[in-house]
C-alpha positions as a printed Julia matrix, in Angstrom:
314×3 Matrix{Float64}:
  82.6   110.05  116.11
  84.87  107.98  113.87
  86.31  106.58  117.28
  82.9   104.73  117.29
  84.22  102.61  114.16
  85.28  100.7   117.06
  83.32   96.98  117.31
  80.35   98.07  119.02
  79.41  101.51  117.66
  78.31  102.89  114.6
  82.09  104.19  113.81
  85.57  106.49  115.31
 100.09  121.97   93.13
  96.58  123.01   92.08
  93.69  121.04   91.7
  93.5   119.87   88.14
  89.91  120.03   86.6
  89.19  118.2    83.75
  85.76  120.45   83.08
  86.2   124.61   84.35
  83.76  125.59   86.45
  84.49  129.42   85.15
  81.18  129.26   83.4
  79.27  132.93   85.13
  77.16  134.44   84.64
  75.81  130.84   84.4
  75.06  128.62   86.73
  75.45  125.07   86.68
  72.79  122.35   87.9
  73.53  118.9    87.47
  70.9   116.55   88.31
  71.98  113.1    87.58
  72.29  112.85   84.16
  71.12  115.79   82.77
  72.42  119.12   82.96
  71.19  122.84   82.48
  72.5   126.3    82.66
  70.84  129.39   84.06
  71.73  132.81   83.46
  72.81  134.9    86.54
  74.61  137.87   84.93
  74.9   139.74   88.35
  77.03  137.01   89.9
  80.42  137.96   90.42
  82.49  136.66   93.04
  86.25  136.55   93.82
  87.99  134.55   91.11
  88.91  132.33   94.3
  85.19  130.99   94.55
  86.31  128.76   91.36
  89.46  127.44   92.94
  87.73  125.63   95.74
  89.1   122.13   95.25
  85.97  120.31   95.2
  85.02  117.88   92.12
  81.78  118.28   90.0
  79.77  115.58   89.03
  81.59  116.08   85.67
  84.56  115.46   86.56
  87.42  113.09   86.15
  88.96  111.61   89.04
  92.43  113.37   90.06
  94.26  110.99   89.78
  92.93  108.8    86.17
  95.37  105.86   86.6
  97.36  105.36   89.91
 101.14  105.16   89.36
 101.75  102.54   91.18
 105.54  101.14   92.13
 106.02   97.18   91.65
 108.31   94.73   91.85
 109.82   93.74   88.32
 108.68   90.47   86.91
 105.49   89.91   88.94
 102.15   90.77   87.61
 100.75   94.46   89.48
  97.66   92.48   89.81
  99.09   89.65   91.57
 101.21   92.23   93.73
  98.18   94.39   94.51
  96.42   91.98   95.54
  98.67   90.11   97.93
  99.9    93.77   99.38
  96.2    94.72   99.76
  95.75   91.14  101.65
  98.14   92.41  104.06
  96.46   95.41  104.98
  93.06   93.72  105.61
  94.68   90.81  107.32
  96.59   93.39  110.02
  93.12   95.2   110.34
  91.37   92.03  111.25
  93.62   90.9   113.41
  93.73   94.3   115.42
  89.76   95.23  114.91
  88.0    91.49  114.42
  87.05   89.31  111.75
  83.24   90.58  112.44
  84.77   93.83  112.67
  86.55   94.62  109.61
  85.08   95.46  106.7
  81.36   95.02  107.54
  80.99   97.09  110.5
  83.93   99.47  109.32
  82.13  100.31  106.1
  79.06  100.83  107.79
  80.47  103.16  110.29
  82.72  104.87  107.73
  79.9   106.07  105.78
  77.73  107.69  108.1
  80.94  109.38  109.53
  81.79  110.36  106.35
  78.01  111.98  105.91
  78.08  113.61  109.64
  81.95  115.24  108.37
  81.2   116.95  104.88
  78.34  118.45  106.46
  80.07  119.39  109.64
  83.17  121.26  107.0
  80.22  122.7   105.14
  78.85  124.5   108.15
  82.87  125.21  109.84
  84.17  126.91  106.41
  81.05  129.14  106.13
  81.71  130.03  110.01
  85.15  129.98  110.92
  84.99  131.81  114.36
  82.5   128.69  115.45
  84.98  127.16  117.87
  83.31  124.14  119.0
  82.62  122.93  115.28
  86.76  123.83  115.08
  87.42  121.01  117.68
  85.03  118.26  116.51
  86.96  118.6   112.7
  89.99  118.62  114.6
  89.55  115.21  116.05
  88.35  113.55  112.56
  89.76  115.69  109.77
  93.88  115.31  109.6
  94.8   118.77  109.98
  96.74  118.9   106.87
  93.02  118.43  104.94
  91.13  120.89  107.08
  93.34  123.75  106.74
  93.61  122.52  102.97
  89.89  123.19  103.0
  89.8   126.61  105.15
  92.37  128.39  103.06
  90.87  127.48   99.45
  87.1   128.7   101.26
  86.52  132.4    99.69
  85.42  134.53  102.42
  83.0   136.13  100.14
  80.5   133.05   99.7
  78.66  130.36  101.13
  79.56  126.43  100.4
  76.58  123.97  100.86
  77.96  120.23  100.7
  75.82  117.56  101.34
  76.2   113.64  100.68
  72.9   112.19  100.56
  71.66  108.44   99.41
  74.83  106.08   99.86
  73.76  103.71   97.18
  77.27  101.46   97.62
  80.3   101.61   99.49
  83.05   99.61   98.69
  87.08   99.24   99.77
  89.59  100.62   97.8
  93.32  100.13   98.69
  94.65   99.32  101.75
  97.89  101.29  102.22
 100.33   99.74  104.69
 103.13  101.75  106.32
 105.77   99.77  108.27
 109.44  100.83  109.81
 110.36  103.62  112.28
 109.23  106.79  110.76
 112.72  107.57  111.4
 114.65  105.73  108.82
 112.59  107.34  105.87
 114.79  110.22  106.53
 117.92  108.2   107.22
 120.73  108.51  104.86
 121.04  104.53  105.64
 117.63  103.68  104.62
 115.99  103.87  101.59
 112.2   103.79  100.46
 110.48  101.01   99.38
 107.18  100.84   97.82
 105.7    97.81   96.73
 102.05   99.03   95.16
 100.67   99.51   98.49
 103.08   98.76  100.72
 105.83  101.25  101.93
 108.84  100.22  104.0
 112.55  101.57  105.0
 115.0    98.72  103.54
 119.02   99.29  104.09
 121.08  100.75  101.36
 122.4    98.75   98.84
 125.83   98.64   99.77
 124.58   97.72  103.23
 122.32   95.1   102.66
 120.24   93.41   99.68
 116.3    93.79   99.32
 115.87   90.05   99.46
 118.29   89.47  102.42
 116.35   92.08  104.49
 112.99   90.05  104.39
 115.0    87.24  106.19
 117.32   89.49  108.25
 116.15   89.66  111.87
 117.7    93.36  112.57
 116.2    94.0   109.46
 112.62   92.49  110.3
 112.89   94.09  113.89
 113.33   97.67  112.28
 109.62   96.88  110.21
 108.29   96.13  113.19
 109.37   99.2   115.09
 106.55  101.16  113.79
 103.2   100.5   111.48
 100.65  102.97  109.81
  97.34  101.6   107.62
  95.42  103.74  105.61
  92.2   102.72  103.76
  90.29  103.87  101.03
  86.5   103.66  100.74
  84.66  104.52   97.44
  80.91  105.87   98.31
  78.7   105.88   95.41
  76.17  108.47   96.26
  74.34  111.5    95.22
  76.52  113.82   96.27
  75.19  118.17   96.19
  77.71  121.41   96.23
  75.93  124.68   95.86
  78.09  128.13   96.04
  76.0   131.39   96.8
  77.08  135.03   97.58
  77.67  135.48  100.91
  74.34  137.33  102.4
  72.52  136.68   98.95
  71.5   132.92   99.17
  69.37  133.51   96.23
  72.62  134.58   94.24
  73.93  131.11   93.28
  77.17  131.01   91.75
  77.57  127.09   91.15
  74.88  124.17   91.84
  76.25  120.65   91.41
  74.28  117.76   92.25
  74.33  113.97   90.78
  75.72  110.43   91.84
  79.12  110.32   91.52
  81.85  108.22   93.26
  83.35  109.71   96.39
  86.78  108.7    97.27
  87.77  108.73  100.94
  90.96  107.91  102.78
  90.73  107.18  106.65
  94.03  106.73  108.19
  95.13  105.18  111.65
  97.53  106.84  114.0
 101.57  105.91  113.21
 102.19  102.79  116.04
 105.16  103.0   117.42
 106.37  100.24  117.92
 103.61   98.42  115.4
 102.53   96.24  118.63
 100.2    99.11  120.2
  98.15   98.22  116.9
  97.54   95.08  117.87
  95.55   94.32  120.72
  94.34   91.79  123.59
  92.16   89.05  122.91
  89.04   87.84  125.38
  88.26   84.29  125.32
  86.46   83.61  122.01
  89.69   84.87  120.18
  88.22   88.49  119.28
  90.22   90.93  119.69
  89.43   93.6   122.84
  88.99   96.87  120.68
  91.73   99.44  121.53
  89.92  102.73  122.64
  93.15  104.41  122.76
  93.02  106.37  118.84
  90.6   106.75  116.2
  90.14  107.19  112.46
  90.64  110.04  110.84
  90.12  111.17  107.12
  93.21  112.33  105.62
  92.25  113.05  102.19
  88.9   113.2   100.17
  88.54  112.67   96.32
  92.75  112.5    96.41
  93.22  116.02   96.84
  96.45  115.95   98.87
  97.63  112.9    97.39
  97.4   114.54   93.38
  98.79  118.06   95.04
 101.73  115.51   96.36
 102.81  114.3    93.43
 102.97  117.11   91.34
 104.89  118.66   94.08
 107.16  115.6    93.7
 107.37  116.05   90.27
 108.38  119.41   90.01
 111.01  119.28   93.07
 112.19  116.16   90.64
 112.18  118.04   87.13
């Protein structure tokens, strides 16, 4: 399915919580912008039900204000924008001009509709092994089993995104180098807001020289990973029942909200399997070779990340 993003088709720590959701024997609906409780005294699930990392309505984002690494003396808006640049400009050169992001947006979010239902259905059915391999091919499988093992066994999770009312980019995050020199005591990490690239170690070689170095600009090009975010503003449902007991709802969420989605491309290796052959009006021939995946939803991985980071770093 997200292969179809492709020119011609459609498309291809803990969780923080700003607002607990321990609130039985209530239930909470949410209905744009008004709210109500109902009583429910008999629902009593596993205290796991309330762990599943899924964001309310209510909610803050995960991640409030993105810690982003720049370059001293420029403005982050200036850098932002210009690393941001690069990412769209690689895309379009790979994908099209009339590709990217019309036709990638469009794509993105009916994939992104087809896939929350398609987890919905998977986590309350597990043994379904066909519904296994379609997630497989468009959930990275660091997100789906991120998903399955937070799922209580005990209850049913209904998620639904219905009424797309805008879709919009977000960052473009650009991965360049041989994956191998991230974890090369000659290399070290360089990320400039969204841009991320292996650079020589000080005593080796300058930051500055390696942007003109041609062994240096050879090892960028020996490998190249984008990653995009899309924001969805939609109305967006998650309902939580006991398991056998439909009637028994435990939570009931439902409002417009802002989804955040990351889709990622495979890692190229070298960076010029991204980049494809062109037919005679200049477009480039689409490369039917990989295909989109989501690799994170609402930041979950990405917030779980850092404050693994963090503590490894404390």
């Amino acid at each position: 399915m997200l292969r179809a993003i492709q020119k011609t088709q459609p498309f291809n720590c803990s969780v923080a919580r700003s607002t607990p959701i321990r609130i039985l024997p209530y239930i909470r609906v949410h209905r744009f912008s008004t709210s109500r409780y109902c009583c429910n005294e008999q629902s009593q699930p596993s205290e796991s039900a309330y762990d599943f990392p899924w964001l309310l309505t209510t909610d803050k984002p995960r991640i409030e204000k993105y810690p982003y690494e720049a370059v001293p003396l420029l403005p982050l808006s200036l850098q932002k924008y210009f690393t941001n640049l690069l990412g769209a400009n690689l895309l379009k050169a790979s994908l099209g001009q009339n590709f990217f992001p019309e036709q990638f947006l469009a794509g993105a979010g009916e994939a992104v509709r087809q896939t929350i239902t398609s987890l919905s259905d998977y986590l309350n059915n597990p043994e379904d092994k066909v519904k296994k391999e379609q997630l497989q091919r468009i959930l990275s499988p660091s997100l789906l089993e991120r998903f399955v093992k937070a799922a209580p066994s005990d209850v049913n999770i209904g998620l639904h995104l219905r009424d797309v009312r805008h879709t919009r980019l977000g960052d473009i995050w650009t991965t360049m180098g041989n994956p191998a020199t991230y974890s090369s005591p000659d290399y070290s990490v360089v990320n400039v807001v969204t841009v991320r690239l292996p650079v020589p170690n000080p005593d080796k070689e300058t930051f500055t020289s390696t942007l003109t170095n041609t062994s240096a600009i050879n090892t960028l090009t020996q490998g190249l990973q984008i990653n995009v975010d899309v924001l969805f503003e939609a109305n967006v449902t998650y309902k939580m029942s006991k398991k056998g007991a439909e009637d028994d709802i435990l939570i009931y969420d439902e409002g417009v909200r802002t989804l955040r989605v990351r889709f990622g491309t495979p890692y190229f290796i070298p960076a010029k399997k991204f980049l494809n052959a062109f037919d005679e009006t200049g477009e480039p021939i689409p490369n039917s070779n990989w295909s989109w995946r989501i690799i994170d939803i609402d930041q979950l991985l990405e917030k779980e990340s850092m404050l693994t980071l963090s503590e490894e770093t404390e």
